[in-house]
PyMOL Python script that loads the backbone (N, CA, C, O; Angstrom):
from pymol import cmd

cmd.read_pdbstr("""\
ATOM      1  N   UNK A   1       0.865  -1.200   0.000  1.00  0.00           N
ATOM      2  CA  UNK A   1       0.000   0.000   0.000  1.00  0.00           C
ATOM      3  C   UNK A   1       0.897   1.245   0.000  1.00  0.00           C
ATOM      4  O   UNK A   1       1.961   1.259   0.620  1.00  0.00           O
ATOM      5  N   UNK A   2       0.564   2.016  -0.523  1.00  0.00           N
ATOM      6  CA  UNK A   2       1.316   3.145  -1.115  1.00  0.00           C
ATOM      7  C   UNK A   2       0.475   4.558  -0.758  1.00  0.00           C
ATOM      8  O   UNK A   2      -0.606   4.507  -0.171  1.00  0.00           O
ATOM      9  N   UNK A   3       1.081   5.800  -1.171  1.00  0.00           N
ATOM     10  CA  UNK A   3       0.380   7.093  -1.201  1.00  0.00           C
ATOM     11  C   UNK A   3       0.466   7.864   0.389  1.00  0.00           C
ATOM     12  O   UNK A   3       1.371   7.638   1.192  1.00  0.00           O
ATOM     13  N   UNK A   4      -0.258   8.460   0.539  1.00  0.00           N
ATOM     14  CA  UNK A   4      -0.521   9.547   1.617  1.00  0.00           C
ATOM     15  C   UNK A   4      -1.325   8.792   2.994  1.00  0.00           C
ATOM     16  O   UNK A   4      -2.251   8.000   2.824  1.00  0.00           O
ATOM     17  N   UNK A   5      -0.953   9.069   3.982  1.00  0.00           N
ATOM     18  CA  UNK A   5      -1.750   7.947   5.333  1.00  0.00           C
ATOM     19  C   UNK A   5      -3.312   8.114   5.260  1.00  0.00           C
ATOM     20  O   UNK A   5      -4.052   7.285   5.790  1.00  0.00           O
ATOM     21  N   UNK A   6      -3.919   9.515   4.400  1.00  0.00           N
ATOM     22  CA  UNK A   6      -5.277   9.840   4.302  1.00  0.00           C
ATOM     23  C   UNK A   6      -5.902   8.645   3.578  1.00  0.00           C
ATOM     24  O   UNK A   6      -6.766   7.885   4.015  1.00  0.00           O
ATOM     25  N   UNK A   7      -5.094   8.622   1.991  1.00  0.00           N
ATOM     26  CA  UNK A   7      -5.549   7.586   1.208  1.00  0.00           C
ATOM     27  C   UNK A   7      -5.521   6.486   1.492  1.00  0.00           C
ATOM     28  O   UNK A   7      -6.460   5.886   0.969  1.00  0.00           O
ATOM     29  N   UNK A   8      -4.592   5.569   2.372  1.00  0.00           N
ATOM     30  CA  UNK A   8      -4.285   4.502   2.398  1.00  0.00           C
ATOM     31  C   UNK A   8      -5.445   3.964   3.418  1.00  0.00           C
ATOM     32  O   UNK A   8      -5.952   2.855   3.249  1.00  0.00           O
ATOM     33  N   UNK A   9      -5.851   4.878   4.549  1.00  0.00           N
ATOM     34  CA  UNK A   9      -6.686   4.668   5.370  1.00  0.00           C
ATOM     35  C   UNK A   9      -8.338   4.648   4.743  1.00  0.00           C
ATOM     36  O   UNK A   9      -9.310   4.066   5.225  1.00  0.00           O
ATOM     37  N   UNK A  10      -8.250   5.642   3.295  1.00  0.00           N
ATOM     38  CA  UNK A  10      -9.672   5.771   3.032  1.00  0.00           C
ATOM     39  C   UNK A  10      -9.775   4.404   1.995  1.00  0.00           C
ATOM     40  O   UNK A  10     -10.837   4.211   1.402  1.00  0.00           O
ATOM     41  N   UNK A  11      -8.622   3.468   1.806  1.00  0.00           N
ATOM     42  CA  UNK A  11      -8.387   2.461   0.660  1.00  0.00           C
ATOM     43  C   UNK A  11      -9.319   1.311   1.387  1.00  0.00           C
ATOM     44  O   UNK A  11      -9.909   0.411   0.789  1.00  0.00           O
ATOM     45  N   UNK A  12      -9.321   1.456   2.282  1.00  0.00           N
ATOM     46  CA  UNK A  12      -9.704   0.510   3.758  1.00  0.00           C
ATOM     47  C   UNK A  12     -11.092  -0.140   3.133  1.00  0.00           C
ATOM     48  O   UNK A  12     -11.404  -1.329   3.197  1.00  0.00           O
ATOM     49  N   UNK A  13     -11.811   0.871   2.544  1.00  0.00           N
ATOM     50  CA  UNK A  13     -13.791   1.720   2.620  1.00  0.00           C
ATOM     51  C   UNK A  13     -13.462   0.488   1.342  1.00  0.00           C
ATOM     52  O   UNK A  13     -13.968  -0.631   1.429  1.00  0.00           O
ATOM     53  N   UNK A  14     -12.735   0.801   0.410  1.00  0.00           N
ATOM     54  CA  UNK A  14     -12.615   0.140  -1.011  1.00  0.00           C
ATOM     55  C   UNK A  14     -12.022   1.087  -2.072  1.00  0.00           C
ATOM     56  O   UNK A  14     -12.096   2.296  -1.856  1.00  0.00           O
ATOM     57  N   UNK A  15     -11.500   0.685  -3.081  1.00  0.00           N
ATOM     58  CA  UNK A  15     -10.915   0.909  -4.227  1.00  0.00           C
ATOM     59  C   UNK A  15     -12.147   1.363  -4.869  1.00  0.00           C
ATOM     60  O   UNK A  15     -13.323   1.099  -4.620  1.00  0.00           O
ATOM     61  N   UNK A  16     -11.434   2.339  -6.028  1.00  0.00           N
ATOM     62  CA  UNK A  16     -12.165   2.875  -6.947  1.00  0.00           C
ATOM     63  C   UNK A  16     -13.219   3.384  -6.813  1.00  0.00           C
ATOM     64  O   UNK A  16     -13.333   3.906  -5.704  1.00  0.00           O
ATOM     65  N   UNK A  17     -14.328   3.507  -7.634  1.00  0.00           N
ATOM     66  CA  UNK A  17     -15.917   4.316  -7.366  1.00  0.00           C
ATOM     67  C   UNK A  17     -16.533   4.285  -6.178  1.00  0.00           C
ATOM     68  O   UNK A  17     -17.303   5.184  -5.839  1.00  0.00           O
ATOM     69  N   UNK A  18     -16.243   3.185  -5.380  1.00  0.00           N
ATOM     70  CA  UNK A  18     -16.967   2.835  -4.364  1.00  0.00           C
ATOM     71  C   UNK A  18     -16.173   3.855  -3.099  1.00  0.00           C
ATOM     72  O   UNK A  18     -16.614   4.377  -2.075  1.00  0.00           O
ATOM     73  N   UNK A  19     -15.327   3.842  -3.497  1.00  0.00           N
ATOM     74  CA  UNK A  19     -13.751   4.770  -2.119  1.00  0.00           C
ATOM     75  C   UNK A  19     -14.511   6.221  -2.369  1.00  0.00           C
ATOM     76  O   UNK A  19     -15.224   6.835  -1.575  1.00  0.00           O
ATOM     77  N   UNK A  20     -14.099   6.611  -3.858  1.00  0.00           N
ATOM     78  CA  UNK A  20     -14.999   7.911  -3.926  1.00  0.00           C
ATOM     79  C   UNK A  20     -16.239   8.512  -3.360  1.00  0.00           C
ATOM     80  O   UNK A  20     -16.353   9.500  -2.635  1.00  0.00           O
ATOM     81  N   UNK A  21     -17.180   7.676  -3.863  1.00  0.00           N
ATOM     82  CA  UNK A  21     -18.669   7.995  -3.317  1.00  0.00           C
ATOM     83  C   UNK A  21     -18.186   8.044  -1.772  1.00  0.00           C
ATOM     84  O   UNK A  21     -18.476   8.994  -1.044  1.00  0.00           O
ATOM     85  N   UNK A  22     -17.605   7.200  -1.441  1.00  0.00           N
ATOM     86  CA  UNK A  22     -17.902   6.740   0.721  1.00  0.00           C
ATOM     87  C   UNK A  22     -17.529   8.324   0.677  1.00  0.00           C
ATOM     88  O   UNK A  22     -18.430   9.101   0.993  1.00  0.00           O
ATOM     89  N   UNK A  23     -16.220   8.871   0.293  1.00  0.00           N
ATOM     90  CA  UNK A  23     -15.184  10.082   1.229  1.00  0.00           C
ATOM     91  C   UNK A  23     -16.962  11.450   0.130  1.00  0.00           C
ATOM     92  O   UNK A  23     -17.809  12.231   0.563  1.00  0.00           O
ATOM     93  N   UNK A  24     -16.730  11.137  -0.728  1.00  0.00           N
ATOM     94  CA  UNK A  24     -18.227  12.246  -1.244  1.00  0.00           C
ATOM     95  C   UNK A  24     -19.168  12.428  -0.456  1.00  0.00           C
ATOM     96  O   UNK A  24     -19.578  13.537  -0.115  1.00  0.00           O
ATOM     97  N   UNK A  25     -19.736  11.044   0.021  1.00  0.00           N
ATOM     98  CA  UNK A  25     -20.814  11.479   0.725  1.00  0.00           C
ATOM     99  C   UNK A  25     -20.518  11.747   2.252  1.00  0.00           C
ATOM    100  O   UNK A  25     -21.463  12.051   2.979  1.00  0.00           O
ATOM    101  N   UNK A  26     -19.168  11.640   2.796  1.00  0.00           N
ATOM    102  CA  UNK A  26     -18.929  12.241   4.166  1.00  0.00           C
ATOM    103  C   UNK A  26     -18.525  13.185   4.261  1.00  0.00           C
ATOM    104  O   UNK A  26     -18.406  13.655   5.392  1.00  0.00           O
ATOM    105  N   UNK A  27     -18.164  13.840   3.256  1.00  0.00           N
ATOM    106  CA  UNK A  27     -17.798  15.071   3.298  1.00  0.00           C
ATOM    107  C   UNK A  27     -19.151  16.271   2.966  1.00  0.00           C
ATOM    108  O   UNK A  27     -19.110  17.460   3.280  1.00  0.00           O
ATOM    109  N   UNK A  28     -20.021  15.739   2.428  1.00  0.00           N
ATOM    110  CA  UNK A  28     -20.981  16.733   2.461  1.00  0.00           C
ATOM    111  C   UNK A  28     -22.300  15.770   3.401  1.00  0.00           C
ATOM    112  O   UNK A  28     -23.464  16.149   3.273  1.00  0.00           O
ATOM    113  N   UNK A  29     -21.987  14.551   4.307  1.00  0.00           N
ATOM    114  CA  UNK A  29     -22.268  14.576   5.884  1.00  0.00           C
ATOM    115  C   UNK A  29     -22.139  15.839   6.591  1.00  0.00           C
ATOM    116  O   UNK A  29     -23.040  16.579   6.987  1.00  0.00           O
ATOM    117  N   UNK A  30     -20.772  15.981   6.697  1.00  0.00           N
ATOM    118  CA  UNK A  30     -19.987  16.605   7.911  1.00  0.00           C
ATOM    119  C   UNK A  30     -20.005  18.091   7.388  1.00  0.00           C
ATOM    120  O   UNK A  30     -19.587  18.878   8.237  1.00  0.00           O
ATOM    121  N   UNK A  31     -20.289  18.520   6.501  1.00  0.00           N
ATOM    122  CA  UNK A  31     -20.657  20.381   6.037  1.00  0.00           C
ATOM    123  C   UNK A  31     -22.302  20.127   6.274  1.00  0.00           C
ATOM    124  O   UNK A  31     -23.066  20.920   6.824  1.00  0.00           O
ATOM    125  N   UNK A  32     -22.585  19.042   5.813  1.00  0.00           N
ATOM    126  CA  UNK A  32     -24.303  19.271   6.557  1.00  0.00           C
ATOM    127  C   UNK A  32     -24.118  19.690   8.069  1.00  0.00           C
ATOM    128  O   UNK A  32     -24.396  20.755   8.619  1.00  0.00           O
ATOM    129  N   UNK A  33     -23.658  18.729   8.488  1.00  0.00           N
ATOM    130  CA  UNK A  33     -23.548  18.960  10.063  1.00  0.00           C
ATOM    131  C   UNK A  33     -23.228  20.013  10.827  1.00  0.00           C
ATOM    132  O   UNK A  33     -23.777  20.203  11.912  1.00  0.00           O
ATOM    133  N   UNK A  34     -22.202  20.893  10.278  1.00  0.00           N
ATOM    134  CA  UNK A  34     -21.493  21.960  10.322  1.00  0.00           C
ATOM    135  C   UNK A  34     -22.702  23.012  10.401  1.00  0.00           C
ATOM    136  O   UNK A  34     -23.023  23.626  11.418  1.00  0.00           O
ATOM    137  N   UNK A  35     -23.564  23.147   8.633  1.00  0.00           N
ATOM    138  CA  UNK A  35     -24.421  23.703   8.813  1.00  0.00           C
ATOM    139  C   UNK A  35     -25.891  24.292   9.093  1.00  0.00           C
ATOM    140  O   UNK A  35     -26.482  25.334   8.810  1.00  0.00           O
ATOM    141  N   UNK A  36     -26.175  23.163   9.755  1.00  0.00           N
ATOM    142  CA  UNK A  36     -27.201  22.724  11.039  1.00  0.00           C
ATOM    143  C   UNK A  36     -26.755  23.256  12.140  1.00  0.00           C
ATOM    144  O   UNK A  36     -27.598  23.969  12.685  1.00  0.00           O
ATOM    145  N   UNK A  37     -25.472  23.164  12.828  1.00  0.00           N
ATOM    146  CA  UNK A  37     -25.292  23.535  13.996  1.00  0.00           C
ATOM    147  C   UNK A  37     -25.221  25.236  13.803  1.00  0.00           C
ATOM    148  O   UNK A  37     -25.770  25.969  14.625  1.00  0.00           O
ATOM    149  N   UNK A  38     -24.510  25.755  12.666  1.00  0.00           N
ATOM    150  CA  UNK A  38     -24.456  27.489  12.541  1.00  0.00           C
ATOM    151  C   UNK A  38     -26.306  27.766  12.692  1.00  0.00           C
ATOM    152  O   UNK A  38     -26.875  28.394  13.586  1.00  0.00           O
ATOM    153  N   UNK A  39     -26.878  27.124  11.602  1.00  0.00           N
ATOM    154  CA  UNK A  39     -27.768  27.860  11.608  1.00  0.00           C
ATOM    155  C   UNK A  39     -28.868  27.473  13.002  1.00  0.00           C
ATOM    156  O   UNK A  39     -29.928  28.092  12.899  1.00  0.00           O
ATOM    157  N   UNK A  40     -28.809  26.831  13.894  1.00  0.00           N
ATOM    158  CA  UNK A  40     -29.790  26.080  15.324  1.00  0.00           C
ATOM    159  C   UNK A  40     -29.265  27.090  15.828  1.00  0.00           C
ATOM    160  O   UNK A  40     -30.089  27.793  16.412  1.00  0.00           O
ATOM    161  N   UNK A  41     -27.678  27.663  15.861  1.00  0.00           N
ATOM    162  CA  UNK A  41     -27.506  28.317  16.999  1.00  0.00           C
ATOM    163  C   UNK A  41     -27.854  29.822  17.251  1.00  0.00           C
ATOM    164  O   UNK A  41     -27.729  30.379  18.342  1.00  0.00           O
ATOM    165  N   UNK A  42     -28.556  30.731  15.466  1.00  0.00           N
ATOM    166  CA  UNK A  42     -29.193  31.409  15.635  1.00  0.00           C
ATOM    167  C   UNK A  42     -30.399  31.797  15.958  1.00  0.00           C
ATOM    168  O   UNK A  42     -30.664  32.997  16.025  1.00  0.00           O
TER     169      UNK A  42
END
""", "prot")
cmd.dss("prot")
cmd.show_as("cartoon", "prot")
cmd.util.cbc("prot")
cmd.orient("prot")
């Protein structure tokens, strides 16, 4: 296993399309989340 400790750890989820989608859809998880909490706290 090769590359950056980010990738190698996100290689874990699976290779190819499937690696993509997982880190895609947690990343606009975690900005959802983000912006739920800005906007509750007004």
């Amino acid at each position: 296993m090769h590359g950056t400790t980010e990738w190698s750890w996100g290689a874990g989820f699976g290779h190819g399309m499937f690696g993509q989608i997982f880190w895609v859809l947690l990343v606009i998880l975690v900005i959802g989340v983000v912006l739920f909490a800005l906007f509750s706290r007004k």
